[in-house]
DOTIVO-218163 format. One record per residue (C-alpha): residue in one letter; x, y, z. Coordinates in steps of 0.2 Angstrom, whole numbers, plus 5000, padded with zeros to 4 digits. Last residue first. Layout:
BEGIN
AXYZ...
This chain:
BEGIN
X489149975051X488749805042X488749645053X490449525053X490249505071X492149585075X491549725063X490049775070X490549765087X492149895080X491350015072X490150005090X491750055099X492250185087X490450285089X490750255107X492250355105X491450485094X490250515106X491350515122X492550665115X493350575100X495050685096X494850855084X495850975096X496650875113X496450985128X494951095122X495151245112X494851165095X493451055101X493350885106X492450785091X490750695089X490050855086X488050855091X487651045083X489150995070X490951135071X491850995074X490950845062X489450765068X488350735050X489350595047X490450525060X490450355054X491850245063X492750115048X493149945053X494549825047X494549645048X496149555046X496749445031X498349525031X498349575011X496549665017X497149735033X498449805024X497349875010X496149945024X497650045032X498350115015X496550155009X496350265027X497650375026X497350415008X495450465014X496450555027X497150665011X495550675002X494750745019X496150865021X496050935004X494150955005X494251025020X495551175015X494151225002X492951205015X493851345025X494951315041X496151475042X495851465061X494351615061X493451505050X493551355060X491551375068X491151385051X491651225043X490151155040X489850955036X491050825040X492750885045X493150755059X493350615047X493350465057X495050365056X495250165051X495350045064X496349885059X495549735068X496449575072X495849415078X497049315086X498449205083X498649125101X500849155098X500849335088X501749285072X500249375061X500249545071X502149555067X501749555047X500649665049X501849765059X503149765047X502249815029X501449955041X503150015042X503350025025X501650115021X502250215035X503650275023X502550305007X501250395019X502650525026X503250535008X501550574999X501350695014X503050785007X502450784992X500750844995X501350995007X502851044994X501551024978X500251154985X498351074989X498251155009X498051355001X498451505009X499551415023X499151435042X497651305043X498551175030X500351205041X499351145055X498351005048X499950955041X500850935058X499250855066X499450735054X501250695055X501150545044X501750415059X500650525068X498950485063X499350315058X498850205072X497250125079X497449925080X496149805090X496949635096X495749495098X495649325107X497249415116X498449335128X499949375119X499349565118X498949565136X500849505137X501249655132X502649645118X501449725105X501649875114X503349915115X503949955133X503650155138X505050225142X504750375156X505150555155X504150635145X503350485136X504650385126X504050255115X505050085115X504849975097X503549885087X502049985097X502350135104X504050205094X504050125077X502350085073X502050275081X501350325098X501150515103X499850465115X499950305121X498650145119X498849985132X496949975134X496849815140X494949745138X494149605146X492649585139X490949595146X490049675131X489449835135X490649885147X492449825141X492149885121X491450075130X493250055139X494249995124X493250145115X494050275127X492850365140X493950295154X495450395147X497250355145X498450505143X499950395141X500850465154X499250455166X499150275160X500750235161X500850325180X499250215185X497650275185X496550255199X494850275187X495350345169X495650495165X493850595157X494050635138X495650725130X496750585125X495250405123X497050305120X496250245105X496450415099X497850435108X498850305097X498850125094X498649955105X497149905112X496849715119X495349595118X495049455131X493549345131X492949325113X491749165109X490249295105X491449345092X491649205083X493549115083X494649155069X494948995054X496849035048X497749015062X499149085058X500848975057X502649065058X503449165046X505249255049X505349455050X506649565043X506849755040X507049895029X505949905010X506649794998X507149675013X505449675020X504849565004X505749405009X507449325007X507849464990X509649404984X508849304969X508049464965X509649524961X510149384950X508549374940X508749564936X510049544925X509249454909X507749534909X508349724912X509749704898X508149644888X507249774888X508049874873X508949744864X507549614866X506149754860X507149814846X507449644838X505649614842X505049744830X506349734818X505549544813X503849594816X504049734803X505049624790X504049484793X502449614791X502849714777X503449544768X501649464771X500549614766X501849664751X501349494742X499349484749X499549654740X499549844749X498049944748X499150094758X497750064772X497549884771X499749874774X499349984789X497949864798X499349714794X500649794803X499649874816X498949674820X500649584818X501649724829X500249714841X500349514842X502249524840X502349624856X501049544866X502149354863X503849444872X502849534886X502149364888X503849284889X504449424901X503049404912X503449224914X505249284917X505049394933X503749264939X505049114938X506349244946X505049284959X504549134965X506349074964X506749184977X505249164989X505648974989X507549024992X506949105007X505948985015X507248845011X508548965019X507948935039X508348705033X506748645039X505348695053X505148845042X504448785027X503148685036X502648825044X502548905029X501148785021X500348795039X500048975037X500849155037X499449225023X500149405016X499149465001X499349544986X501149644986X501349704970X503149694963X503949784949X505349754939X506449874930X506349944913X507750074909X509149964913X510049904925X509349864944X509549934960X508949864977X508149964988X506549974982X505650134976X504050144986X502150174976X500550164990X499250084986X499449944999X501349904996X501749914977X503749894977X504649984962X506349954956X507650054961X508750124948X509950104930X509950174911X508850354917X507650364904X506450254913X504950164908X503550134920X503749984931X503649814924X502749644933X502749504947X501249514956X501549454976X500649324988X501749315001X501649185016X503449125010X502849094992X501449134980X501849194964X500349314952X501149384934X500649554929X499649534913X500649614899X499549764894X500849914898X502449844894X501649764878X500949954872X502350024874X503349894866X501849884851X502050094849X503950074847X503949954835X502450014826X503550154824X504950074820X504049984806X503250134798X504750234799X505450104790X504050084775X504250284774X506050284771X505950144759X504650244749X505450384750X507050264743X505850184730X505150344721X507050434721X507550274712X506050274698X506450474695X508050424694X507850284681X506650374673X507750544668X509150394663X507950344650X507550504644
Protein backbone atom coordinates (compact mmCIF):
# COMPACT_ATOMS: atom_id res chain seq x y z
CA UNK A 1 0.00 0.00 0.00
CA UNK A 2 2.55 2.23 0.95
CA UNK A 3 4.66 1.60 -1.79
CA UNK A 4 1.30 1.81 -4.24
CA UNK A 5 1.38 5.78 -2.78
CA UNK A 6 4.79 6.55 -3.14
CA UNK A 7 4.51 5.80 -6.95
CA UNK A 8 1.41 7.25 -7.43
CA UNK A 9 2.90 10.50 -5.26
CA UNK A 10 6.06 10.33 -7.83
CA UNK A 11 4.27 9.83 -11.14
CA UNK A 12 2.04 13.12 -9.82
CA UNK A 13 5.26 15.20 -9.26
CA UNK A 14 7.17 14.39 -12.48
CA UNK A 15 3.90 15.46 -14.73
CA UNK A 16 3.92 18.01 -12.76
CA UNK A 17 7.56 18.84 -13.45
CA UNK A 18 7.06 18.17 -17.03
CA UNK A 19 4.33 20.69 -17.16
CA UNK A 20 5.97 23.46 -14.86
CA UNK A 21 8.90 23.28 -17.55
CA UNK A 22 7.00 23.26 -20.54
CA UNK A 23 5.40 26.20 -18.90
CA UNK A 24 8.65 27.99 -18.47
CA UNK A 25 10.17 27.48 -21.96
CA UNK A 26 7.26 28.52 -23.31
CA UNK A 27 6.94 31.55 -21.78
CA UNK A 28 10.56 31.79 -22.66
CA UNK A 29 10.09 31.45 -25.96
CA UNK A 30 6.95 33.66 -26.32
CA UNK A 31 8.66 36.70 -23.98
CA UNK A 32 11.96 36.60 -26.67
CA UNK A 33 9.61 36.80 -29.48
CA UNK A 34 7.77 39.17 -28.01
CA UNK A 35 11.07 41.28 -26.69
CA UNK A 36 12.59 41.11 -30.32
CA UNK A 37 9.58 42.51 -31.65
CA UNK A 38 8.53 45.43 -28.85
CA UNK A 39 12.14 46.46 -28.06
CA UNK A 40 12.07 50.27 -29.23
CA UNK A 41 14.54 50.53 -32.01
CA UNK A 42 17.20 52.67 -30.79
CA UNK A 43 17.77 56.46 -32.69
CA UNK A 44 21.97 57.55 -33.31
CA UNK A 45 22.96 60.40 -35.04
CA UNK A 46 26.37 60.71 -36.66
CA UNK A 47 28.05 61.55 -39.93
CA UNK A 48 24.94 63.59 -41.39
CA UNK A 49 22.86 60.17 -40.58
CA UNK A 50 20.14 59.91 -38.50
CA UNK A 51 19.80 55.91 -38.25
CA UNK A 52 17.54 53.32 -35.97
CA UNK A 53 19.48 50.80 -34.66
CA UNK A 54 17.31 47.45 -34.13
CA UNK A 55 16.74 43.49 -34.96
CA UNK A 56 15.62 41.90 -38.11
CA UNK A 57 13.21 39.15 -38.18
CA UNK A 58 14.53 35.84 -36.93
CA UNK A 59 16.33 33.62 -39.07
CA UNK A 60 16.68 29.89 -39.08
CA UNK A 61 19.68 30.09 -41.23
CA UNK A 62 22.78 30.52 -38.30
CA UNK A 63 24.63 33.40 -40.46
CA UNK A 64 23.53 36.43 -43.40
CA UNK A 65 23.15 39.88 -44.34
CA UNK A 66 21.55 42.11 -42.10
CA UNK A 67 18.82 44.40 -43.22
CA UNK A 68 19.12 48.07 -44.26
CA UNK A 69 15.65 50.16 -44.21
CA UNK A 70 16.24 52.76 -47.03
CA UNK A 71 12.90 54.57 -47.68
CA UNK A 72 10.47 51.73 -47.20
CA UNK A 73 12.11 49.72 -49.07
CA UNK A 74 13.80 46.28 -47.28
CA UNK A 75 17.71 45.68 -48.75
CA UNK A 76 19.98 42.92 -47.34
CA UNK A 77 23.25 44.39 -46.49
CA UNK A 78 26.33 43.49 -47.54
CA UNK A 79 28.02 42.71 -44.67
CA UNK A 80 27.27 39.31 -43.00
CA UNK A 81 26.63 38.53 -39.59
CA UNK A 82 26.45 35.28 -37.20
CA UNK A 83 23.49 34.17 -35.90
CA UNK A 84 19.95 33.96 -36.41
CA UNK A 85 19.14 37.62 -35.29
CA UNK A 86 21.07 40.18 -37.08
CA UNK A 87 20.96 43.82 -36.87
CA UNK A 88 18.88 46.13 -38.47
CA UNK A 89 19.26 49.66 -39.57
CA UNK A 90 16.55 52.39 -40.56
CA UNK A 91 17.79 55.16 -42.15
CA UNK A 92 15.81 58.29 -40.67
CA UNK A 93 17.12 61.14 -42.00
CA UNK A 94 20.24 62.47 -43.90
CA UNK A 95 21.25 66.30 -42.55
CA UNK A 96 25.13 67.04 -44.21
CA UNK A 97 25.42 70.27 -41.77
CA UNK A 98 27.82 72.36 -39.99
CA UNK A 99 28.16 69.78 -37.20
CA UNK A 100 29.91 67.42 -40.12
CA UNK A 101 31.69 69.96 -41.65
CA UNK A 102 33.29 70.20 -38.61
CA UNK A 103 34.01 66.66 -38.63
CA UNK A 104 35.33 66.72 -41.95
CA UNK A 105 37.93 69.57 -41.78
CA UNK A 106 39.90 67.09 -39.21
CA UNK A 107 41.49 63.95 -39.31
CA UNK A 108 39.00 62.12 -42.85
CA UNK A 109 38.55 58.89 -40.26
CA UNK A 110 37.09 60.92 -37.40
CA UNK A 111 33.77 61.21 -39.43
CA UNK A 112 33.89 57.56 -39.81
CA UNK A 113 34.67 56.33 -36.51
CA UNK A 114 31.93 58.71 -35.13
CA UNK A 115 29.35 56.93 -37.52
CA UNK A 116 30.99 53.52 -36.12
CA UNK A 117 30.69 54.00 -32.60
CA UNK A 118 27.20 55.49 -33.21
CA UNK A 119 26.11 52.41 -34.20
CA UNK A 120 28.01 49.96 -31.83
CA UNK A 121 26.65 52.15 -28.76
CA UNK A 122 22.95 51.86 -30.67
CA UNK A 123 23.57 48.06 -31.32
CA UNK A 124 24.08 47.49 -27.51
CA UNK A 125 21.49 49.90 -26.13
CA UNK A 126 18.95 47.88 -27.85
CA UNK A 127 20.35 44.87 -26.63
CA UNK A 128 20.04 46.05 -22.93
CA UNK A 129 16.35 46.81 -23.50
CA UNK A 130 15.77 43.65 -25.44
CA UNK A 131 17.47 42.17 -22.25
CA UNK A 132 15.05 44.20 -19.54
CA UNK A 133 11.58 43.48 -22.13
CA UNK A 134 12.33 39.88 -21.80
CA UNK A 135 12.17 39.59 -17.93
CA UNK A 136 9.33 41.96 -17.72
CA UNK A 137 7.07 39.53 -20.04
CA UNK A 138 8.61 36.55 -18.50
CA UNK A 139 7.61 38.21 -15.04
CA UNK A 140 4.09 39.08 -16.09
CA UNK A 141 3.12 35.50 -18.02
CA UNK A 142 4.79 33.79 -15.14
CA UNK A 143 2.90 35.39 -12.58
CA UNK A 144 -0.67 35.50 -14.73
CA UNK A 145 0.01 31.45 -15.12
CA UNK A 146 0.73 30.81 -11.52
CA UNK A 147 -2.96 32.82 -10.73
CA UNK A 148 -4.43 30.49 -13.12
CA UNK A 149 -3.21 26.98 -11.54
CA UNK A 150 -4.15 29.08 -7.99
CA UNK A 151 -0.65 28.63 -7.02
CA UNK A 152 0.61 30.06 -3.48
CA UNK A 153 2.52 33.38 -2.71
CA UNK A 154 5.32 30.35 -2.01
CA UNK A 155 5.05 28.55 -5.47
CA UNK A 156 4.25 32.19 -7.16
CA UNK A 157 7.83 33.46 -6.26
CA UNK A 158 9.87 30.12 -7.02
CA UNK A 159 7.71 29.74 -10.47
CA UNK A 160 8.80 32.98 -11.36
CA UNK A 161 12.72 32.91 -10.31
CA UNK A 162 12.94 29.72 -11.65
CA UNK A 163 10.92 30.84 -15.02
CA UNK A 164 12.79 34.31 -15.28
CA UNK A 165 15.98 32.64 -14.39
CA UNK A 166 15.72 29.98 -17.74
CA UNK A 167 14.10 32.48 -19.49
CA UNK A 168 17.05 34.74 -19.84
CA UNK A 169 19.58 31.94 -19.87
CA UNK A 170 17.81 31.08 -23.11
CA UNK A 171 17.49 34.44 -24.45
CA UNK A 172 21.57 35.22 -23.89
CA UNK A 173 22.49 31.79 -25.46
CA UNK A 174 20.30 32.33 -28.38
CA UNK A 175 20.81 35.98 -29.40
CA UNK A 176 23.67 36.69 -27.87
CA UNK A 177 26.23 35.19 -30.43
CA UNK A 178 24.57 38.12 -32.69
CA UNK A 179 25.16 40.68 -29.83
CA UNK A 180 28.42 39.99 -29.02
CA UNK A 181 29.92 39.78 -32.82
CA UNK A 182 28.17 42.18 -34.47
CA UNK A 183 29.86 45.19 -32.85
CA UNK A 184 33.01 44.26 -34.78
CA UNK A 185 31.56 44.36 -38.16
CA UNK A 186 29.61 47.30 -37.76
CA UNK A 187 32.76 48.94 -36.59
CA UNK A 188 34.05 48.31 -40.40
CA UNK A 189 30.82 50.40 -41.72
CA UNK A 190 32.46 54.37 -42.63
CA UNK A 191 29.10 55.34 -43.63
CA UNK A 192 25.78 53.82 -44.71
CA UNK A 193 26.56 53.68 -48.56
CA UNK A 194 29.05 50.85 -47.80
CA UNK A 195 26.08 48.39 -46.91
CA UNK A 196 24.65 49.06 -49.88
CA UNK A 197 27.64 50.16 -52.96
CA UNK A 198 29.41 53.20 -53.00
CA UNK A 199 30.99 56.17 -51.08
CA UNK A 200 30.32 59.85 -50.65
CA UNK A 201 32.11 62.24 -48.07
CA UNK A 202 29.77 64.94 -46.17
CA UNK A 203 30.24 68.46 -46.65
CA UNK A 204 27.96 71.57 -45.10
CA UNK A 205 24.19 72.12 -46.46
CA UNK A 206 22.84 75.11 -45.90
CA UNK A 207 20.29 74.35 -43.81
CA UNK A 208 17.77 77.54 -44.00
CA UNK A 209 16.74 77.61 -48.21
CA UNK A 210 16.09 80.78 -49.72
CA UNK A 211 12.17 81.84 -50.63
CA UNK A 212 10.99 81.21 -53.68
CA UNK A 213 10.25 84.53 -54.86
CA UNK A 214 14.15 84.93 -54.29
CA UNK A 215 14.79 82.06 -56.93
CA UNK A 216 16.77 83.05 -60.19
CA UNK A 217 18.11 80.02 -61.72
CA UNK A 218 16.58 76.56 -61.51
CA UNK A 219 17.91 73.38 -63.36
CA UNK A 220 16.08 69.97 -64.68
CA UNK A 221 17.69 66.88 -64.41
CA UNK A 222 15.70 63.44 -64.73
CA UNK A 223 14.21 61.49 -67.46
CA UNK A 224 11.80 62.12 -70.62
CA UNK A 225 9.30 63.00 -68.57
CA UNK A 226 11.04 66.07 -67.54
CA UNK A 227 12.57 65.92 -70.82
CA UNK A 228 8.85 67.12 -72.20
CA UNK A 229 9.52 63.37 -75.00
CA UNK A 230 6.73 63.35 -77.16
CA UNK A 231 5.44 67.19 -77.22
CA UNK A 232 6.75 70.00 -79.64
CA UNK A 233 11.15 70.04 -79.90
CA UNK A 234 12.24 72.77 -78.68
CA UNK A 235 13.20 76.08 -80.60
CA UNK A 236 16.75 75.73 -82.47
CA UNK A 237 17.64 72.68 -80.69
CA UNK A 238 20.92 71.68 -80.28
CA UNK A 239 22.17 68.01 -80.94
CA UNK A 240 21.79 67.10 -77.02
CA UNK A 241 18.63 68.36 -77.06
CA UNK A 242 17.47 66.66 -80.16
CA UNK A 243 19.20 63.33 -78.68
CA UNK A 244 17.61 63.87 -75.58
CA UNK A 245 14.14 64.37 -77.05
CA UNK A 246 13.80 67.75 -75.31
CA UNK A 247 10.67 69.56 -75.73
CA UNK A 248 9.58 73.35 -75.50
CA UNK A 249 6.23 72.04 -73.98
CA UNK A 250 8.26 70.48 -71.04
CA UNK A 251 7.48 71.80 -67.37
CA UNK A 252 11.20 73.52 -67.13
CA UNK A 253 9.85 75.49 -70.02
CA UNK A 254 6.17 76.25 -68.62
CA UNK A 255 8.57 76.87 -65.06
CA UNK A 256 10.82 79.52 -67.47
CA UNK A 257 7.63 81.29 -68.92
CA UNK A 258 5.38 81.94 -66.12
CA UNK A 259 7.80 82.93 -63.70
CA UNK A 260 10.86 84.61 -65.20
CA UNK A 261 13.32 82.02 -64.18
CA UNK A 262 16.12 80.82 -65.86
CA UNK A 263 15.58 77.37 -66.37
CA UNK A 264 18.14 74.61 -67.86
CA UNK A 265 16.43 71.68 -68.84
CA UNK A 266 19.29 69.21 -68.92
CA UNK A 267 16.68 66.11 -68.77
CA UNK A 268 17.39 62.87 -71.24
CA UNK A 269 15.28 60.42 -72.39
CA UNK A 270 16.16 56.94 -71.38
CA UNK A 271 18.15 58.41 -68.18
CA UNK A 272 18.79 56.57 -65.02
CA UNK A 273 20.67 57.62 -61.56
CA UNK A 274 23.25 55.79 -62.75
CA UNK A 275 23.51 56.59 -66.49
CA UNK A 276 21.87 60.38 -66.94
CA UNK A 277 22.49 61.99 -63.96
CA UNK A 278 25.32 60.42 -61.52
CA UNK A 279 27.28 58.88 -64.23
CA UNK A 280 27.50 59.22 -68.49
CA UNK A 281 24.26 58.24 -70.31
CA UNK A 282 24.65 57.08 -73.91
CA UNK A 283 22.08 58.36 -76.46
CA UNK A 284 22.49 56.62 -79.78
CA UNK A 285 25.46 57.56 -80.53
CA UNK A 286 26.62 60.28 -78.45
CA UNK A 287 27.75 60.39 -74.55
CA UNK A 288 25.85 62.43 -72.79
CA UNK A 289 28.05 64.05 -69.50
CA UNK A 290 26.46 63.32 -66.18
CA UNK A 291 23.87 65.54 -65.36
CA UNK A 292 24.48 66.62 -62.03
CA UNK A 293 27.98 67.75 -63.30
CA UNK A 294 26.53 70.66 -65.46
CA UNK A 295 27.57 73.63 -64.24
CA UNK A 296 23.82 74.77 -64.50
CA UNK A 297 23.37 72.38 -61.78
CA UNK A 298 26.24 74.18 -59.67
CA UNK A 299 24.71 77.37 -60.39
CA UNK A 300 21.18 76.49 -59.23
CA UNK A 301 19.06 78.39 -56.43
CA UNK A 302 16.99 75.21 -57.18
CA UNK A 303 17.46 71.87 -58.74
CA UNK A 304 14.20 69.97 -59.82
CA UNK A 305 14.58 65.99 -59.84
CA UNK A 306 12.28 63.54 -62.19
CA UNK A 307 13.58 59.97 -62.28
CA UNK A 308 12.58 56.48 -61.41
CA UNK A 309 10.69 55.38 -64.20
CA UNK A 310 13.32 53.51 -65.89
CA UNK A 311 15.63 52.72 -63.32
CA UNK A 312 12.45 50.12 -62.35
CA UNK A 313 11.96 49.29 -65.85
CA UNK A 314 8.45 50.82 -65.94
CA UNK A 315 7.72 50.70 -69.38
CA UNK A 316 9.01 47.06 -69.28
CA UNK A 317 6.39 46.02 -66.71
CA UNK A 318 3.77 47.95 -68.19
CA UNK A 319 4.34 45.83 -71.27
CA UNK A 320 4.60 42.49 -69.85
CA UNK A 321 1.32 43.57 -67.54
CA UNK A 322 -0.56 44.48 -70.94
CA UNK A 323 0.45 40.93 -72.58
CA UNK A 324 0.27 38.68 -69.44
CA UNK A 325 -3.30 37.19 -68.16
CA UNK A 326 -2.89 38.82 -64.99
CA UNK A 327 -0.28 41.85 -63.87
CA UNK A 328 -0.44 40.57 -59.70
CA UNK A 329 1.60 37.17 -60.28
CA UNK A 330 4.67 36.57 -57.94
CA UNK A 331 7.52 36.69 -60.88
CA UNK A 332 6.29 40.31 -62.04
CA UNK A 333 6.12 41.44 -58.26
CA UNK A 334 9.31 39.97 -57.35
CA UNK A 335 11.11 41.06 -59.83
CA UNK A 336 9.59 44.78 -59.51
CA UNK A 337 10.17 44.47 -55.57
CA UNK A 338 13.99 43.92 -56.91
CA UNK A 339 14.03 46.77 -59.47
CA UNK A 340 12.53 49.11 -56.58
CA UNK A 341 14.97 47.53 -53.74
CA UNK A 342 18.03 48.36 -56.24
CA UNK A 343 16.91 52.06 -57.17
CA UNK A 344 16.20 52.53 -53.53
CA UNK A 345 19.98 52.15 -53.42
CA UNK A 346 20.70 54.30 -55.82
CA UNK A 347 18.61 56.82 -54.64
CA UNK A 348 20.61 56.42 -51.19
CA UNK A 349 23.62 57.94 -53.57
CA UNK A 350 22.11 60.84 -55.29
CA UNK A 351 20.46 62.19 -52.29
CA UNK A 352 23.39 62.21 -50.81
CA UNK A 353 25.14 63.93 -54.10
CA UNK A 354 22.24 66.52 -54.28
CA UNK A 355 23.38 67.58 -50.53
CA UNK A 356 27.35 68.29 -51.52
CA UNK A 357 26.29 70.51 -54.46
CA UNK A 358 28.64 73.75 -53.79
CA UNK A 359 25.55 76.83 -53.55
CA UNK A 360 23.38 74.13 -51.56
CA UNK A 361 20.20 74.65 -53.28
CA UNK A 362 16.63 73.85 -53.00
CA UNK A 363 15.81 70.49 -54.10
CA UNK A 364 12.46 69.11 -55.29
CA UNK A 365 11.76 65.37 -55.90
CA UNK A 366 8.89 65.11 -58.43
CA UNK A 367 6.89 62.15 -57.82
CA UNK A 368 4.85 60.59 -61.01
CA UNK A 369 1.28 61.33 -62.26
CA UNK A 370 -0.94 58.22 -62.43
CA UNK A 371 -1.80 58.00 -66.05
CA UNK A 372 -4.53 55.29 -65.32
CA UNK A 373 -7.11 57.42 -63.53
CA UNK A 374 -10.54 56.74 -64.45
CA UNK A 375 -11.74 54.48 -67.47
CA UNK A 376 -9.75 52.07 -69.08
CA UNK A 377 -11.72 51.57 -72.10
CA UNK A 378 -9.89 53.20 -74.76
CA UNK A 379 -6.97 50.26 -73.60
CA UNK A 380 -9.17 47.38 -73.80
CA UNK A 381 -8.04 46.15 -77.09
CA UNK A 382 -4.16 46.50 -75.41
CA UNK A 383 -4.87 43.87 -72.70
CA UNK A 384 -5.29 47.03 -70.36
CA UNK A 385 -8.27 46.27 -68.03
CA UNK A 386 -9.14 47.99 -64.64
CA UNK A 387 -8.05 44.88 -62.98
CA UNK A 388 -4.62 45.35 -64.61
CA UNK A 389 -4.85 49.25 -63.31
CA UNK A 390 -5.38 48.62 -60.22
CA UNK A 391 -2.01 46.52 -59.99
CA UNK A 392 -0.14 49.25 -61.88
CA UNK A 393 -1.47 52.12 -59.92
CA UNK A 394 -0.33 50.25 -56.42
CA UNK A 395 2.73 49.51 -57.93
CA UNK A 396 3.74 53.37 -59.06
CA UNK A 397 2.08 54.21 -55.74
CA UNK A 398 5.37 52.03 -54.56
CA UNK A 399 7.39 54.22 -56.85
CA UNK A 400 6.28 57.25 -55.53
CA UNK A 401 6.68 56.25 -51.30
CA UNK A 402 10.35 55.57 -52.05
CA UNK A 403 10.80 58.91 -53.79
CA UNK A 404 8.96 61.05 -50.98
CA UNK A 405 10.63 59.05 -48.19
CA UNK A 406 13.91 60.20 -49.69
CA UNK A 407 13.15 63.61 -50.15
CA UNK A 408 11.87 63.36 -46.66
CA UNK A 409 15.37 61.80 -44.94
CA UNK A 410 17.03 64.53 -47.32
CA UNK A 411 15.14 67.52 -46.17
CA UNK A 412 13.97 68.37 -49.74
CA UNK A 413 10.59 69.32 -50.93
CA UNK A 414 8.67 66.87 -52.97
CA UNK A 415 5.72 67.60 -55.08
CA UNK A 416 3.03 65.38 -56.44
CA UNK A 417 1.07 66.33 -60.20
CA UNK A 418 -2.74 65.57 -59.88
CA UNK A 419 -3.92 64.09 -62.96
CA UNK A 420 -7.26 63.06 -61.47
CA UNK A 421 -10.09 62.73 -63.72
CA UNK A 422 -7.43 63.08 -66.91
CA UNK A 423 -6.24 59.67 -67.23
CA UNK A 424 -5.32 58.22 -71.09
CA UNK A 425 -8.50 57.15 -72.10
CA UNK A 426 -10.17 60.81 -70.09
CA UNK A 427 -12.20 63.22 -72.46
CA UNK A 428 -9.31 65.98 -71.50
CA UNK A 429 -6.31 63.38 -70.99
CA UNK A 430 -3.51 64.79 -69.58
CA UNK A 431 -1.42 61.95 -71.35
CA UNK A 432 -0.04 61.32 -75.02
CA UNK A 433 -1.81 58.55 -76.35
CA UNK A 434 -0.93 55.03 -76.86
CA UNK A 435 -0.29 55.43 -80.67
CA UNK A 436 1.57 58.62 -80.32
CA UNK A 437 5.47 59.02 -80.29
CA UNK A 438 5.92 58.59 -76.52
CA UNK A 439 2.76 56.40 -74.97
CA UNK A 440 1.56 57.68 -71.44
CA UNK A 441 4.11 60.75 -71.28
CA UNK A 442 2.67 64.47 -70.32
CA UNK A 443 1.32 66.00 -73.55
CA UNK A 444 1.28 69.97 -72.73
CA UNK A 445 -1.57 69.46 -70.14
CA UNK A 446 -0.07 67.18 -67.91
CA UNK A 447 3.32 69.06 -68.16
CA UNK A 448 1.79 72.23 -67.13
CA UNK A 449 -0.01 70.36 -64.63
CA UNK A 450 3.77 69.20 -63.33
CA UNK A 451 4.91 72.80 -63.64
CA UNK A 452 2.32 74.26 -61.29
CA UNK A 453 3.09 70.85 -58.61
CA UNK A 454 6.10 72.33 -58.60
CA UNK A 455 5.11 76.31 -57.93
CA UNK A 456 3.16 75.10 -55.19
CA UNK A 457 5.79 73.26 -53.78
CA UNK A 458 8.73 75.68 -54.04
CA UNK A 459 6.28 78.32 -52.23
CA UNK A 460 5.42 75.92 -49.62
CA UNK A 461 1.29 76.25 -50.82
CA UNK A 462 -0.83 73.00 -50.94
CA UNK A 463 -1.31 71.49 -54.69
Amino acid sequence: MVRAVNVGWVTRNYRTLLAHTALVVAVAAISIAVSLWATPMQEVSSAGQTVRVGVAAPSLDLSGPGELDLFGQQIPTTLHFVGPVRPRLALSRITLGEQVAQLTTQDPDTTARSLENALVCGWKRFFVWQVVVVGLCSIALLGAAAGWLRHGLKHTVVLIVVGLLVTEAINLTAIMTTAYSAPDKLRSIRSLQDLVGGTTTPAPRREDPPPAEDIGKVAVIGDSTAAGQGNRPVARPTADDKACHRSADSYAEALALTNAWDVTNLACGGATVGAGILGPQWVGDRLQNPQIDAPAVSAADVVIVSIGANDVRWSDLLTVCAAAEACDNGAAQAYFQQQLAGFSRDLLELMSQLQLLPKHPVVLVNEYYDPFDGSTECLADRGLTDEKKRVLQVDLEALNDILRNAAKAAGFLSAHPDFTGHGACSAQPYTLGIDEKAPFHPNPSGQLTIALADEHALRGEPS
